[in-house]
N, C-alpha and C positions, 0 to 999 in steps of 0.2 A: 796709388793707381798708376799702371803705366801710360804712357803715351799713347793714344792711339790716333793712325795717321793711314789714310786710303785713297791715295791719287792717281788711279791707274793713268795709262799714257792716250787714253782720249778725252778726259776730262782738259789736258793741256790743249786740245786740238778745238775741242769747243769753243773752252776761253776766247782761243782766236776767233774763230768762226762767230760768237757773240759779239765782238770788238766790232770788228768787219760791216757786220750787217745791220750795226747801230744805226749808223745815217741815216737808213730809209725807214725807223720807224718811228711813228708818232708817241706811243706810250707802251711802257714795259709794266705786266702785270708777273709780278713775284708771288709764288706761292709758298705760304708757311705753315709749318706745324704746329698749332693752334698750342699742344702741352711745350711747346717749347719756340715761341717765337721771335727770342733772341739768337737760340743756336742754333734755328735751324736757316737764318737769315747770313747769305753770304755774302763777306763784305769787298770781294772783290767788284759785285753786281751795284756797289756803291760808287766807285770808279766809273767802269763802264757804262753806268748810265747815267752821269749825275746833271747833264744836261736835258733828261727826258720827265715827263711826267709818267708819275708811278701809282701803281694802283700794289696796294698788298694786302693779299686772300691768305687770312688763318684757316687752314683747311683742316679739316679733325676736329672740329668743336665739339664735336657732339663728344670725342674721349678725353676734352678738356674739361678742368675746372669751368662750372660757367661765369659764377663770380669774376673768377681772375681771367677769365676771355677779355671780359667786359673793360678792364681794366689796362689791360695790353691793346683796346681798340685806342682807348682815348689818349693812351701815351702815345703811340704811333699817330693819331691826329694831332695832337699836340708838336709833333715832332713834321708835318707838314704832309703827312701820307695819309691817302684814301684808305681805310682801311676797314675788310669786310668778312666777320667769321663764317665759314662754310661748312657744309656737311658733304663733300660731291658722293657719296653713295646713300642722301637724301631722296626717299621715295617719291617728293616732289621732284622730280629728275629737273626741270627746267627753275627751281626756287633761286639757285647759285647763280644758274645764268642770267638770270633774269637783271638780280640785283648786280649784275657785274656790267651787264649791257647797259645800264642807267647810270652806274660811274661812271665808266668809259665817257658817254655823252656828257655826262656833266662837265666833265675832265678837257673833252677835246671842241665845247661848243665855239671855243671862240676860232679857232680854226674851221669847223665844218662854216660856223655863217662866213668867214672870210671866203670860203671855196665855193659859198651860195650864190655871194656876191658876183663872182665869177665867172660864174653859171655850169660850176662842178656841184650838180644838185647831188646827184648820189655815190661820191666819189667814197671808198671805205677808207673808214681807218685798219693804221697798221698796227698791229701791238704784236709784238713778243713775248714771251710764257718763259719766263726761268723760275728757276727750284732748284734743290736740293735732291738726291736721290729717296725715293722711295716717300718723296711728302705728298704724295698722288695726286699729282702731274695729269701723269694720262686718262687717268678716271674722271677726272674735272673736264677735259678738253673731250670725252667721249659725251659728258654732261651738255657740255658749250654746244658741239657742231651737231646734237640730237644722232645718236649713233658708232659707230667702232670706227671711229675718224683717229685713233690714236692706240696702239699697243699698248695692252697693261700687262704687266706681274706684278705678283706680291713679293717682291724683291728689288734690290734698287741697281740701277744703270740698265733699264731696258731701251728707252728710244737710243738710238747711235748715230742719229741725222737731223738736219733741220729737217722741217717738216711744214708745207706753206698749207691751211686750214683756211676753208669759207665758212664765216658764222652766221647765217642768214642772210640778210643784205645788209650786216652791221658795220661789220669789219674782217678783215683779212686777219690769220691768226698765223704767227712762226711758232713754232715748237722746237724746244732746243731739249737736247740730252739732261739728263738732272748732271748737274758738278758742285762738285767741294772745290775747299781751298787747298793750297798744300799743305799746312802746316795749322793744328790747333795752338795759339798763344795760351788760352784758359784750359785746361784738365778739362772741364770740368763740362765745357761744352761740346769736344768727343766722346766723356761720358755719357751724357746726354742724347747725342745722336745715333750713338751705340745701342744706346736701351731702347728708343724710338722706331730702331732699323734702318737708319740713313743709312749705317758703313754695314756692310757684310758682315754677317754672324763668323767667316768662317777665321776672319782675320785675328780675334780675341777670343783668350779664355773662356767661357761663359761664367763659371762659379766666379774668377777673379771681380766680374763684371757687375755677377748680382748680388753680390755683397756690397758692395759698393753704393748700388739701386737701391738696395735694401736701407742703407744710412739714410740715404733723401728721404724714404717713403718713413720712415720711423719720423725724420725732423718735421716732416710736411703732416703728418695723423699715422698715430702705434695703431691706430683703429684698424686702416687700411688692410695689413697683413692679421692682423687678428681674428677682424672677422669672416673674411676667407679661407685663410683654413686652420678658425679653430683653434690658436694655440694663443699664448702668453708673451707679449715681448719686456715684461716689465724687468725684468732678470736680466736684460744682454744691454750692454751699453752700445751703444750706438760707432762710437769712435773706437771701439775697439773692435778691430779686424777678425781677429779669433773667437770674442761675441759673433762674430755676425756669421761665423761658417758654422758654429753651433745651433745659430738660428735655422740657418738654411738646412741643415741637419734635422732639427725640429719638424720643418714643414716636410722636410722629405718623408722622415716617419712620420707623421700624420698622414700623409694624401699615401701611405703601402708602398713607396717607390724605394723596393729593397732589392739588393743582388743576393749572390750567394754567399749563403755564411750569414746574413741579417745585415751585411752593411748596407747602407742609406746609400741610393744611386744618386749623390749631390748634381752629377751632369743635369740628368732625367729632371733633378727639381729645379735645377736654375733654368732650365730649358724651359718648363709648366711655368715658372714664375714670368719670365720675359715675355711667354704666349700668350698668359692671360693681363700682362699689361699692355701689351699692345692690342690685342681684341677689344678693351673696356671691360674685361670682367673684375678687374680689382675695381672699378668706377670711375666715373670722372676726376681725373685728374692734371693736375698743373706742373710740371718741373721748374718752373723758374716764375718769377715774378717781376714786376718793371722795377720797382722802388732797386734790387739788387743791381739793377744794369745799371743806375745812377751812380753807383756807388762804385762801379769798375773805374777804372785809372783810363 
């Protein structure tokens, strides 16, 4: 698999602009993608903040595994983080907030009664929103302020500014740009954020990509692709590359996606495969697991 690597030249402008405006906040709430809450977690946000209290939201539960949600909570508590899976395009519109505005409190009470003390009754807290491109960011903060307090697409690097948000009379909210890091050290977590839609579809192959997708979703359940559309993977080996474009072959002719002449439009189907993995139509599922990240170097 090649390298895959997207650090446009505001993501560098961010970073600063994050740094900068660290002092004046109380708590940074990170937001992560619930199938992938190791890569979609950027470890530069572990620098920059490592003298704040942190709140981190698995956002996408609901196209995660719930099992291994559950399990990715208690590692992340174990690991000294608040940590709370979400749905923010949850038709309880205020479920997320709710339970985000009662960490927060729990998080910051010994500071608010100091400022009681004081007689800053209703003084807000400050927290900061970092993310990843396209872990939905803005949809959670349109969740939070009750309203279109933040631009969304379904694409990633749309906010391009901070952004200072009132959340009731809870707290003050900054909203930073979604940014990466510059460089993946692991393959395997550009793959990863690749097939979730962090970096830009336009930057990578597609078929390169969902062959590749395809090896995890074979190791992780053959069910997965099977029973969607329909076809056999017990014949392709998983580790072999040329197995897997056969495979993809397979699905292409099943779901009719043929050009002229009968050949199999492989774009068309790595396209359909990536869209229905990221919709939830293949199911709930997990790319990564905690016990794996123990095991990193």
């Amino acid at each position: 698999m090649q390298d895959i690597s997207w650090y446009p030249g505001h993501m560098t402008k961010t970073k600063r602009m994050i740094a900068t405006q660290m002092g004046i906040i109380d708590v940074v709430i990170e937001l992560l993608d619930a199938r992938v809450p190791f890569s979609s977690r950027n470890p530069d946000i572990d620098t920059l903040a490592k003298d704040k209290k942190r709140v981190l939201v698995l956002n996408k539960a609901d196209l995660a595994d719930e099992k291994i949600t559950a399990l990715w909570e208690e590692y992340f508590r174990e690991k000294g983080f608040f940590a709370l899976p979400i749905n923010a395009k949850d038709n309880n519109k205020k479920a997320g907030a709710n339970r985000l505005t009662a960490a927060l409190k729990k998080i910051m009470r010994p500071k608010i009664e100091a400022q009681r003390k004081r007689g800053r009754i209703n003084a807000p807290i400050r927290a900061m929103i970092v993310g990843i491109p396209n872990v939905g960011k803005s949809t959670f903060i349109n969740q939070l302020v009750g309203g279109s307090g933040a631009i969304t697409a379904d694409r990633p690097g749309v906010t391009r500014g901070r952004q200072w948000l009132k959340v009731g009379g809870e707290f003050d909210l900054m909203d930073t740009p979604g940014v990466l890091w510059p460089k993946f050290d692991d393959k395997m977590v550009g793959l990863r954020l690749a097939c979730t839609g962090a970096i830009r579809d336009e930057i990578f192959d597609k078929i390169t990509l969902v062959t590749h997708f395809m090896q995890i979703l074979i190791s992780i359940n053959p069910g997965i692709l099977e029973k969607r559309y329909k076809i056999s993977t017990a014949s392709f080996v998983p580790e072999n590359i040329n197995d897997m474009l056969k495979l993809l072959e397979e699905i292409g002719n099943a779901r009719g996606f043929k050009m002229k002449g009968g050949v199999i439009d492989l774009e068309r189907t790595a396209i359909t495969i990536l869209d229905e993995f990221r919709g939830g139509k293949l199911g709930r599922i997990s790319l990564e697991l905690p016990e794996e990240k123990e095991q990193t170097p």
